[in-house]
N, C-alpha and C positions, 0 to 999 in steps of 0.2 A: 346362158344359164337356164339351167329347168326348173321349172316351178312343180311342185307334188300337189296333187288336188283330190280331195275326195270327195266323192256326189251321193245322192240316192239314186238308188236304180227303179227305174220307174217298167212297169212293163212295158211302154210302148219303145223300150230300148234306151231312151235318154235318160238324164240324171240331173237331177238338182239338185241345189246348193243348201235349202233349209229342205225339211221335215213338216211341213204345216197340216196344222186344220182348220180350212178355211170356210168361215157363214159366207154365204151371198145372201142375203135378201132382194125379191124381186119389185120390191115396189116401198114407196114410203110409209104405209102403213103396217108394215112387217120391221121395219127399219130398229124401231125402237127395242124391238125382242131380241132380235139377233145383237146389238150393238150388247143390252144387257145381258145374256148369254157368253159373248164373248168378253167381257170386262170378269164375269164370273169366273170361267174358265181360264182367265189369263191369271188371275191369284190364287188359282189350284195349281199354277206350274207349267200349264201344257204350250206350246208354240200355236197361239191361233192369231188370222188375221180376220178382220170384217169390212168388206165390199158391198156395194149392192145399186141399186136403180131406184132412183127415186120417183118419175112419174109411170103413169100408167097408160099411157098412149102406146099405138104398135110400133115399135121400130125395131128395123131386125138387127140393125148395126149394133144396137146395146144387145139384141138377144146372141149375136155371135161374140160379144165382149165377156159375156158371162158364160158362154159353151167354151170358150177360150181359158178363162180362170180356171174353171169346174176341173179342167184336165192336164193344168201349169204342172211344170215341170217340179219346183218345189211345193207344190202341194200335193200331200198322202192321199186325204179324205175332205172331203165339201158336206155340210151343212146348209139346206138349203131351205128357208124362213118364206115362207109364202103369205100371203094373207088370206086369197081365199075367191077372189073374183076379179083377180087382176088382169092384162093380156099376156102377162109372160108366163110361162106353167113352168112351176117348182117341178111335179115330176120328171117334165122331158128333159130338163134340165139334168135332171139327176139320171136317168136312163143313161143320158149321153154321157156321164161321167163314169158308170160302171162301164159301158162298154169299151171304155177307154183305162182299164186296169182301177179307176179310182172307186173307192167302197163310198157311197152317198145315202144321208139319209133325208128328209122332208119334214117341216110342222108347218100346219096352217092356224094364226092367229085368232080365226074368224072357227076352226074348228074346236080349239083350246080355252081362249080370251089368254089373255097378258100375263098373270102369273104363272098361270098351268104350263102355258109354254114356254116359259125363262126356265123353269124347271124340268120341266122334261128335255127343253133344248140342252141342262147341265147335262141333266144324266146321259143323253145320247151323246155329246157330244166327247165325255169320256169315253164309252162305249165304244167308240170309232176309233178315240185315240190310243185304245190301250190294242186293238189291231192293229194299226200301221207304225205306233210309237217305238215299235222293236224292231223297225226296220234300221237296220246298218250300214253306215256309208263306207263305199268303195274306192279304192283306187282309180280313178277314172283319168278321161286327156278334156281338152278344150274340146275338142271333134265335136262339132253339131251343138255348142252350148252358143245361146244368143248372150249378147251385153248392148243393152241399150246407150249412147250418147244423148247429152242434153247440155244445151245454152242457155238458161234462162234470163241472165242478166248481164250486161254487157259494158263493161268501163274497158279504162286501158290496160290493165292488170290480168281479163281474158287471150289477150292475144300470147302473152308469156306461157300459161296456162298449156294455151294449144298448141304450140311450139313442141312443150314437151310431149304432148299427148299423140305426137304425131308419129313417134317410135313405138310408143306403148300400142297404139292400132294396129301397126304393121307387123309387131310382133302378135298378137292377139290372133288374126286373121291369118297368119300365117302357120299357128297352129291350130289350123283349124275352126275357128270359133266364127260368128257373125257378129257386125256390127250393124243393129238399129240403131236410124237417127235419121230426122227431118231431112227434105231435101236441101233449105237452106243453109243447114249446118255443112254441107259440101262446100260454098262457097267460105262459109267464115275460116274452116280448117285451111284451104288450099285458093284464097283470093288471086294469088297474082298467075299462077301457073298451076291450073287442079291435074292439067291430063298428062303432067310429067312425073307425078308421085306413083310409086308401085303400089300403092293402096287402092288406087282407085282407076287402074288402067283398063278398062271396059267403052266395048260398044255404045252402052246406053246412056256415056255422060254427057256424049252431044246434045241429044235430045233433052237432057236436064237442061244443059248451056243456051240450049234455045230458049226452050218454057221459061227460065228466069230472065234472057234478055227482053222476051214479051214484054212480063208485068214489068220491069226497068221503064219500056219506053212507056206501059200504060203512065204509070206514077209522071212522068217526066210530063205528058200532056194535061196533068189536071191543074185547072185551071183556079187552083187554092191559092190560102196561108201558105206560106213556108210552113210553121208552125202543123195545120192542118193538115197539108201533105207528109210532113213526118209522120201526124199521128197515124193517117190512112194506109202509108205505107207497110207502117208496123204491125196493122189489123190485117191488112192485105197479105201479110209476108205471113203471122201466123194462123189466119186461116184458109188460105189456098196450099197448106204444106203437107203433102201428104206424108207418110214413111216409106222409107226406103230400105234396104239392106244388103251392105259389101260384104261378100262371105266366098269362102272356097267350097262350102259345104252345099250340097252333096255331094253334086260330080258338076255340075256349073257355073263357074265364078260369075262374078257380075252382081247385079242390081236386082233383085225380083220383085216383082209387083204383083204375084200373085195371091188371091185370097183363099186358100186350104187350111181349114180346120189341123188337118191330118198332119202339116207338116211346118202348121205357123209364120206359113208366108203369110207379107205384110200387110198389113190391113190399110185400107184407100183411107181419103178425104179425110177433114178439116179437124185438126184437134183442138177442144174446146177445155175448157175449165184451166187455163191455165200453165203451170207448171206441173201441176199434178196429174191433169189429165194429160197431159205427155204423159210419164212416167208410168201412166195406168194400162196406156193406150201402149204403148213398150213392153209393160207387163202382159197385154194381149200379144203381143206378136211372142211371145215365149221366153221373151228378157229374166235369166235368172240373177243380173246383176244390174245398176242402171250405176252409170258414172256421169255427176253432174257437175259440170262444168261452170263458177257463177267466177262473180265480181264482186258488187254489195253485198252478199250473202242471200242465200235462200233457205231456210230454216225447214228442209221440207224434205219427206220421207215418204212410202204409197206402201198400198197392202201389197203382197206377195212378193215383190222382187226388194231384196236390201240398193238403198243409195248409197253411193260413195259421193260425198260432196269435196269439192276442190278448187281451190283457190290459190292465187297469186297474191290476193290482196291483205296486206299484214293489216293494216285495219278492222278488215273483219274477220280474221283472225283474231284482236284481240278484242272486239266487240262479243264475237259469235264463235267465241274458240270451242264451247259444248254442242257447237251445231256443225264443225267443219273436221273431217277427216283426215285431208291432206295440203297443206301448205306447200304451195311450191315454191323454190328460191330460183331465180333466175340464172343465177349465178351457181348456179351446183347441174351436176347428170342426174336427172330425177327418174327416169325411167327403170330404173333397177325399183329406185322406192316406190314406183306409184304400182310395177307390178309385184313387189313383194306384200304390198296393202292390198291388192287386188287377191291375192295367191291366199293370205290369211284371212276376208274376207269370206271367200268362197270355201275356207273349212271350217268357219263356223266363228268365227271373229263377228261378234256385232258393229253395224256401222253407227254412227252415232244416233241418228236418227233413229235405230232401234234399242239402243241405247235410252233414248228418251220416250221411250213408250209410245210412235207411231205408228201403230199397227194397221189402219182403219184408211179407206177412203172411200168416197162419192167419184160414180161412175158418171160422170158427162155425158148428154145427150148428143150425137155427133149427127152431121148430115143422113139421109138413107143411103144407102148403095143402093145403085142401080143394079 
């Protein structure tokens, strides 16, 4: 079956799924203008998200996570909330957004004070939006559109879950699209036999196969709790995981690991804050859709890319039915549904999460790159 999908067309060639105008603010004392800016601007009508960094220490990882947003695929135009003496600079931020087809404008808190620029940050940030608001979405294909995977919670009801998920990827990747997701998520998809699935037939999964038998035998040596050693395993497993991505796009199938701006290869080292700093850290690698995979429920959505949340578990389905997208029955072919929620999704179907007005998230401090 073919799925029809319309995107925005961006000039750097790709297309995204929403229309946004996205604040970043560069530090936590910017934080507060832009959040109220954007809560203004969300009950004038307009599609905005609000991101940003809360300390002020140098780290480039967060300044390439926010060069990263600045230029996302479904975002038109950035607003970018500075304070005024912080290390990240609002301008270059925004240079690098124009040079990248996107129209960005700047206010600094410390040039304004707090009201002046809730208010000016309204006015400009109509101003933006009534330029890029008339843009029109196209006919487009998957070719070169990223979608993020995500585990965050794990009962027996995930493993039904990814069963299904396991045609939906192949079909995805097949038409062209990339799939973001942890390296660990390789083993939970494909435990018993990963390097038999057509999903994932590449060179570089040995080398995954290695790295993870490492940390296996580390864990297996520590000389803990049982209890302890779980917990250490599970800190260990989500912060040594870097992302990865299975794609046919461009012209080299495989795993890439490299970090370009220009083309949203994957960004290295340890994702922190969570379930959301996945998500966000997916949104950095150019994820215009993120599909999350729970158990207990995760009640959780991130600025710029819509969640699809998904479940096996009728419990929390009927606990958390306003917080969960798709239900899957074990006992049915779910893969027609899960990409026809996928298909309507991506023309402009809200996920539930957006549904529920989470627009907004905090950017996590991750290791430096080297």
């Amino acid at each position: 079956m073919k799925y029809s999908i319309k995107g925005y067309p961006r000039g750097s060639g790709s297309f995204g799924i929403r229309n946004k105008l996205l604040i970043l603010y560069t530090v936590n004392c910017s934080a507060f203008i832009a959040r109220s800016i954007g809560e203004r601007l969300r009950l004038a009508g307009l599609d905005v998200d609000v991101a940003g960094n809360e300390s002020c220490y140098d780290n480039q990882t967060m300044v390439n996570q926010l060069l990263r947003l600045s230029i996302h695929p479904n975002v038109g135009a950035v607003l970018i909330i500075g304070h005024g003496c912080e290390f990240i600079q609002a301008e270059k931020l925004a240079n690098f957004a124009k040079s990248h087809d996107r129209a960005a404008k700047t206010l600094f808190g410390q040039q304004l004070g707090t009201r002046t620029a809730i208010e000016k940050g309204v006015e400009t940030g109509l101003n933006l939006y009534r330029g890029f608001g008339k843009t029109q979405a196209e006919e487009c294909s998957l070719s070169g559109m990223v979608i993020g995977l995500s585990v965050p919670a794990w009962d027996d009801t995930v493993s039904l879950c990814l069963s299904s998920m396991e045609g939906v990827l192949s079909y995805l990747i097949d038409h062209g699209a990339a799939v973001v997701l942890a390296e660990r998520y390789l083993y939970a998809l494909y435990p018993d036999d990963i390097s038999g699935n057509s999903v994932i037939k590449m060179p570089e999964l040995e080398n995954l196969r290695k790295k993870a038998e490492r940390c296996r035998r580390l864990w297996d040596k520590l000389d803990v709790s049982e209890e302890k050693r779980t917990l250490l395993k599970a800190y260990i497993q989500k912060h040594a995981a870097g992302c990865v991505k299975l794609s046919q796009v461009p012209n080299a199938p495989g795993i890439w690991f490299s970090d370009s701006l220009q083309d949203y290869g994957t960004m290295r080292g340890p994702m922190n804050g969570g379930i959301i700093g996945e998500l966000m850290q997916y949104a950095g690698n150019g994820a215009v859709l993120n599909l999350m995979v729970t158990g207990k429920g995760t009640p959780a959505g991130c600025a710029v890319t819509p969640a699809l949340i998904i479940t096996a578990n009728r419990d929390t389905q009927e606990k958390m039915g306003g917080d969960v997208d798709i239900l899957i029955d074990p006992e049915q072919e779910m893969q027609a549904k899960i990409l026809e929620r996928i298909c309507r999704t991506m023309n402009g179907s809200l996920t539930a999460s957006e549904q529920n007005g989470q627009f907004g998230a905090l950017l996590f401090q991750n290791a430096q790159e080297m």
